[in-house]
N, C-alpha and C positions, 0 to 999 in steps of 0.2 A: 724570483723564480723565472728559469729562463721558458719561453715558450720553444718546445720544437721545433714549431716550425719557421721559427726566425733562423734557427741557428747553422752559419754556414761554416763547411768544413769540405777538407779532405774526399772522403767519404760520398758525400752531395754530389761534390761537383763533378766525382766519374757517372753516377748513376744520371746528372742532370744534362750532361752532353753527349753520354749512349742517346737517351730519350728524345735531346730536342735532334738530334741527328738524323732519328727516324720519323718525328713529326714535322707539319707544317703551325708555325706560330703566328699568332695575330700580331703583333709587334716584335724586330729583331733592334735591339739598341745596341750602338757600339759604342764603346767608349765608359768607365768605370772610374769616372770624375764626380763630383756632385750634380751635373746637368744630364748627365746619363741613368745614375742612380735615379735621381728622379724625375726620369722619361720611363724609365723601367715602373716606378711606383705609381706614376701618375695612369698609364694604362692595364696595369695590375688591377690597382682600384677600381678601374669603371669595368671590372669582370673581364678583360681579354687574356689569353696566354701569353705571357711573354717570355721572351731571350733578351741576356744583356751578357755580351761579351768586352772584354777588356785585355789587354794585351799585356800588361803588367800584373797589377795589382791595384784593388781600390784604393781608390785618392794617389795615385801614385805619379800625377804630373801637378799641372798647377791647382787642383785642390786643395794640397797639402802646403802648399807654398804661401800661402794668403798673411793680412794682416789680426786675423783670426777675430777679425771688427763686423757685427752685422749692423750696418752702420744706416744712417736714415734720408744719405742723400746730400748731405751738405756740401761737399764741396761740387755737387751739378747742381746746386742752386747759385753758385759763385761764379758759373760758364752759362747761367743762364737755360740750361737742361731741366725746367720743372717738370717735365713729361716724366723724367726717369728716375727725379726726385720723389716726385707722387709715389710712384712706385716703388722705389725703395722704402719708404715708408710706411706705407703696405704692407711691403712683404716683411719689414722687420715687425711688425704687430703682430701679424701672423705667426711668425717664428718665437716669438717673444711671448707671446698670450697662449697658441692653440697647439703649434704644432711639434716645438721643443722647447719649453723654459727649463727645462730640466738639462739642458746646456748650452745654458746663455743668461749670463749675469748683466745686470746695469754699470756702466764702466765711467766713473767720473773721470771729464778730460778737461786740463788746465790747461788753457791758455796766458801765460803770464805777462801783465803787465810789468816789463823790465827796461834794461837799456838796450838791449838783441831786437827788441819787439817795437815798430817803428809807430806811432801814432794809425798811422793810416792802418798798418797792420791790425791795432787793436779798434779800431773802429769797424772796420770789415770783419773781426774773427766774432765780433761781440754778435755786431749786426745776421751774423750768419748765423749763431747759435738760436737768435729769437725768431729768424724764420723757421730753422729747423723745429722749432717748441713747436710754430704753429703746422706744421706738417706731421709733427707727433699729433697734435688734436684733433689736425684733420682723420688721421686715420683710428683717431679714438684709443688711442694706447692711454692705459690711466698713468695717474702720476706715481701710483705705487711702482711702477712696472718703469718708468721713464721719469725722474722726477724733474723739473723744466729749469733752465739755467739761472745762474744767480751770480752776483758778486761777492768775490772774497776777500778780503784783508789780505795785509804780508804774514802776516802771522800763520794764518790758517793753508796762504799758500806754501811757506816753508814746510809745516807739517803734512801736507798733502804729497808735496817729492822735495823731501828732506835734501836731495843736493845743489838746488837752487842756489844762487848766489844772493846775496842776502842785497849786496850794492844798489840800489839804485830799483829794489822790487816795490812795486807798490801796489801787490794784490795782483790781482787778477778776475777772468768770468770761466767761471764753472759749469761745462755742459755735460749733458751724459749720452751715453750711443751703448749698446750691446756687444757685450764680446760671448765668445766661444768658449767652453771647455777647450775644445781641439777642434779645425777643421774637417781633417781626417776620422775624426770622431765621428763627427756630422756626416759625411759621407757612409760610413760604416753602419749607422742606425738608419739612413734612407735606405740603404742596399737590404739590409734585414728586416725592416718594415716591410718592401718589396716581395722579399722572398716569403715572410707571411702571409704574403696574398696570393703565394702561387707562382709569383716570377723567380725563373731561372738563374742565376746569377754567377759566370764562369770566368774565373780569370785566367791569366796565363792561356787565351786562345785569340789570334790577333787575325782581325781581320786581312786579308791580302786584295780582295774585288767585293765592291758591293754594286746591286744593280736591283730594280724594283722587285724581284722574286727573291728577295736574301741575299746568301753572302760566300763567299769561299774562305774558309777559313782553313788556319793550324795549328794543332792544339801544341805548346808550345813546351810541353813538357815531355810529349813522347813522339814531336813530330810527325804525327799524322794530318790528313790532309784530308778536310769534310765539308759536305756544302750544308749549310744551312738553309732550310727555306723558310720565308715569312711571309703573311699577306703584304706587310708594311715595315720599310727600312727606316730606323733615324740616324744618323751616322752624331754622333754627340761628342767628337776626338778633339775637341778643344783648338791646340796649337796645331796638333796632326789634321785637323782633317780639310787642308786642300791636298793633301797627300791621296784621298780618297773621291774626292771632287774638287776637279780641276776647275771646275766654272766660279771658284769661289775665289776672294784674295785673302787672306790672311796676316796680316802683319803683327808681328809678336812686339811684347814689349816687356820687356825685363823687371821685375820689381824685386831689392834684393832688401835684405832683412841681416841687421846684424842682432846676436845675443849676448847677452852683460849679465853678468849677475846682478843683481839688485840691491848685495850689499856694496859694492861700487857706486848704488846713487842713493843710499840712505833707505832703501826698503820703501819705496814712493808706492801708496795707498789710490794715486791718481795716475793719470797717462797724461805727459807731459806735449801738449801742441806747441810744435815751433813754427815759422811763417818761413819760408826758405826766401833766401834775401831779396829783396823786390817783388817778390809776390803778393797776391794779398786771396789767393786759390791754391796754391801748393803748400805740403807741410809734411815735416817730419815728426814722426810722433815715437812716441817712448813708451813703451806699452807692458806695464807689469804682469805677469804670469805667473803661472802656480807655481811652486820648488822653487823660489827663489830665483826667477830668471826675471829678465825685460825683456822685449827684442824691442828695436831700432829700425825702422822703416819710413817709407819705403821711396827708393826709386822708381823713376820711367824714362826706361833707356829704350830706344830702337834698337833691336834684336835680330838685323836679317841675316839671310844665311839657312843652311840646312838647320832643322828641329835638329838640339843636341838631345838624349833620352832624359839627361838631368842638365838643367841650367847651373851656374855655377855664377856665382858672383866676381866683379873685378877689384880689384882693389882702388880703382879711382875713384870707384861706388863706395867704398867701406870708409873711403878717408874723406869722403862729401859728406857720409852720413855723421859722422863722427864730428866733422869740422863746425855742421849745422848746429848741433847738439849743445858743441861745448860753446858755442856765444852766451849761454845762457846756465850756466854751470860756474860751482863756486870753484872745483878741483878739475880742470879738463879730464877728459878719458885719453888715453890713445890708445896705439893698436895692437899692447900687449893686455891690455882689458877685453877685446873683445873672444871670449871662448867661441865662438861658430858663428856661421852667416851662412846665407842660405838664400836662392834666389828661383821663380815662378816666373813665368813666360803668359803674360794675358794674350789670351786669343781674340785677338781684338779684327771688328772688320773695316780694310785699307778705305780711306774716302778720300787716300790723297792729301792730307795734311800735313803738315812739315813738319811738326812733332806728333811722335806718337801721344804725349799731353794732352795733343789737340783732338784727338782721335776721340769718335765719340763712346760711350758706355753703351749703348742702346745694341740689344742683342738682336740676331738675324736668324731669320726662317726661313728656306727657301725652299722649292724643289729642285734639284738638281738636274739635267739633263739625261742622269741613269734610271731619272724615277723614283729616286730616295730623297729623304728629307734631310737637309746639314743645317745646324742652329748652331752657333757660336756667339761669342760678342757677350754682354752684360758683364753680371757680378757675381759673386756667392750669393750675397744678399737674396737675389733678385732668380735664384735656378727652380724655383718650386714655378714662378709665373712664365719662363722661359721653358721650362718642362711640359707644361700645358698646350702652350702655343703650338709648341714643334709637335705635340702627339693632335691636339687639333687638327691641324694643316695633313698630317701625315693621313687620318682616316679618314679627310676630306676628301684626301687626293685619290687615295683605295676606294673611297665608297664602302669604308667601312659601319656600319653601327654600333654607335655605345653609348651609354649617357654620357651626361657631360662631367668632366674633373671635379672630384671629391677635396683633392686635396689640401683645401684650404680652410678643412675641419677635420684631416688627420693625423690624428698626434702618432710622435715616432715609438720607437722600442724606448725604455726606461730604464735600460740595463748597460746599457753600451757609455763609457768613459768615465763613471764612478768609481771605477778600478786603480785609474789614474788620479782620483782625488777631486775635491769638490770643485766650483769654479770659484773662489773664492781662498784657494788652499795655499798661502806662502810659504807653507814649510820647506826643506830641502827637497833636493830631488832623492822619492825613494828609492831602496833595490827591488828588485823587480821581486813577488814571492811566485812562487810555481803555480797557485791558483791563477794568479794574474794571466802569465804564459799561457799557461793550460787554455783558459776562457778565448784566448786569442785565435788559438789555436781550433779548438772547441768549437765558439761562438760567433766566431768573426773574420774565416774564412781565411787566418794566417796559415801561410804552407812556410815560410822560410823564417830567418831566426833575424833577417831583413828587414821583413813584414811585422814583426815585432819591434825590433828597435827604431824604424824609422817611419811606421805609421799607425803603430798602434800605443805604441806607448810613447812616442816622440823623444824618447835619452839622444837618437841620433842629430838633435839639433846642437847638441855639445858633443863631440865625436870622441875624447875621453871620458864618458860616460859610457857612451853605446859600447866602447873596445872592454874596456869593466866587466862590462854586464855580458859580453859577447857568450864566453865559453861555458857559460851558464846556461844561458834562451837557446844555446844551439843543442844542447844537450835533451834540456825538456822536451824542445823544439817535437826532437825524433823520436823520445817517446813515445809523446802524446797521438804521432802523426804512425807509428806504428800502433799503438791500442786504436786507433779507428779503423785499421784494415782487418 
């Protein structure tokens, strides 16, 4: 049963933007990513009013883009980053135990002992998984919930990702990390946990100036032009936001994702870790999915240049990731296998390093010279601890009061990506049924038939899929968005 007052629509969000138009709010967030979402939830919960505007639509830049891994930090234990390892590990118990396991499964990942996988390789990927165990212990995750890594046979690694090349396998170490129902999901239940508390939550209104008294905004759907005021601004725009504060550098970095069907690699039960050649920190991973998909990730490219609204992948990235893959495959793929690809822009902050690789994880809080607060940088993983920070900092700098951050014992909505099937669900990909739609529409603040296929039910990561299912979502789409007015 859905609670009212979770449920974002249509409807809401005129009566939520006449409203915060004419009040002053104790927090304005911009940005409708998961670091915004949950700056919006984070100050919700310790009692304040908030506004969270977004210019798109939730999860609609690199939220939705991710490896969809709440992962525990391993490879910043491999750069020597324990600070940010500690912390991911953290925040994945958190995620994992309190605040969502209701979408996030235990995700066994194989590293295989093969001839692709160089000695040295398998000594470092081994070595890395048993610190990782010990970083699961430190942060008390049980082993039901994480179970700690082990070695395998050939036997049991062929059955694990049945396309494995059988030549020359000899086993492999078995670690596990947390995956996602959906990213975008995730994003979706912080934003409606949010609006359970009272915060605002409006999309399609983009900021154009913010400065310590709010913001100027436009509501992007009828063109109007309205100031928002707040005690306290967080600007949360991810890629965008040295676009908003110029005192910031931003340097993007490309992470691109191809998708396979699964029976192309035997239906693999595991996510297959490759070592990208001469590394013994980078890797591409193979990461089985509900309906019958994998995706294939990921890249880190240097990105400069104007923010494009959607990142798009190159094909030199699709035939690196593809190239990596098949070292270690009994039937190469190529690149009439790959149905979609897909690519996210980390908002990473510049320290001058010559690859973005090198660039570190560690997220940033600052105050701005307009007197608002900008936080970019970290991970998925890692946004409930970065959401904290930046609303911290932000009523420090106001002089605001409120207790201190709840949210690291509040669970989200219960209702949000069951629709889409369990995390654990290989079946094919289904048609969409009109309750689905409807709920999206209903529940979870879809206005376009967009916002349905490409972030609420994800069909558009295979884009014959999404064109299927189009003339259908666009249909219910109007209904549903005409029975709310």
């Amino acid at each position: 049963m859905t609670d009212p007052a979770t449920a974002l629509h249509a409807a809401r969000r005129r009566r939520d933007l006449a409203a915060g138009a004419e009040e002053t709010c104790d927090v304005l967030v911009v940005g409708g990513g998961i670091t915004g979402v949950g700056a919006a939830l984070d100050a919700a919960s310790r009692g304040l009013r908030v506004t969270l505007i977004e210019a798109e639509d939730l999860a609609f830049g690199t939220s939705r883009f991710s490896s969809k891994l709440v992962h525990g930090g391993l490879r910043y234990l491999a750069t020597g980053d324990v600070a940010t390892a500690n912390e991911s590990a953290l925040e994945r118990h958190l995620l994992m135990t309190v605040i969502a396991p209701h979408l996030i499964r235990p995700l066994p990942q194989l590293l295989p002992f093969a001839a692709g996988v160089t000695l040295r390789q398998r000594s470092a990927g081994s070595m890395g998984m048993a610190m990782g165990d010990a970083l699961r212990l430190r942060a008390r995750t049980p082993r039901r919930v994480l179970p700690p890594p082990r070695l395998v046979g050939p036997r049991e690694a062929q059955r694990l990702f049945p396309a494995l090349r059988r030549r020359d396998l000899r086993g492999g170490v078995l670690g596990f990390d947390g995956q996602l129902v959906d990213d975008a999901a995730l994003v979706v239940a912080v934003a409606r946990t949010a609006a359970g508390r009272g915060a605002r939550i409006l999309t399609r209104v983009r900021a154009e100036e913010l400065h310590d008294g709010g913001a100027t905004v436009v509501d992007t759907l009828t063109g109007e032009r309205l100031e928002l005021r707040a005690r306290a601004v967080v600007n949360a725009t991810g890629v965008w936001a040295g676009t908003l504060d110029d005192s910031i550098r931003v340097r993007p970095s490309r992470g691109t994702h191809l998708v396979l069907d699964a029976d192309d690699l035997g239906r693999p039960t595991a996510a297959l870790t490759v070592p990208r050649e001469g590394s013994i920190s980078r890797y591409v991973f193979a990461l089985p999915q509900r309906h019958g998909r994998v995706i294939v990730g990921l890249t880190d490219e240097d990105a400069p240049g104007p923010v494009p609204r959607v990142a798009a992948p190159t094909e030199p990235e699709i035939a690196s990731l593809l190239a990596t893959l098949n070292r270690l495959l009994a039937t190469p793929l190529t690149r009439d296998h790959v149905r979609g690809a897909f690519a996210g822009l980390r908002p990473l902050v510049d320290n001058g390093a010559a690859s973005s690789a090198d660039v570190s994880r560690r997220h940033l809080v600052h105050i701005s010279p307009g007197g608002f607060v900008s936080v970019l940088g970290g991970k998925l993983t890692t946004y409930r601890r970065m959401a904290e920070d930046a609303v911290d900092l932000a009523l420090r700098h106001r002089g605001i009061d409120a207790p201190p951050s709840s949210t690291a014992a509040l669970r989200l909505v219960e209702d949000t990506g069951a629709r889409w099937g369990a995390p654990d669900d290989t079946s094919d990909p289904p048609a969409l049924s009109r309750a689905a739609v409807e709920f999206a529409v209903r529940c979870e603040g879809a206005l376009t038939a967009d916002d349905v296929l490409e972030r609420r039910s994800r069909l558009a990561l295979v884009a014959a899929d999404a064109e299927r299912a189009r003339p259908t979502v666009e249909r219910i789409v109007a209904e549903t968005l005409a029975d709310l007015d």
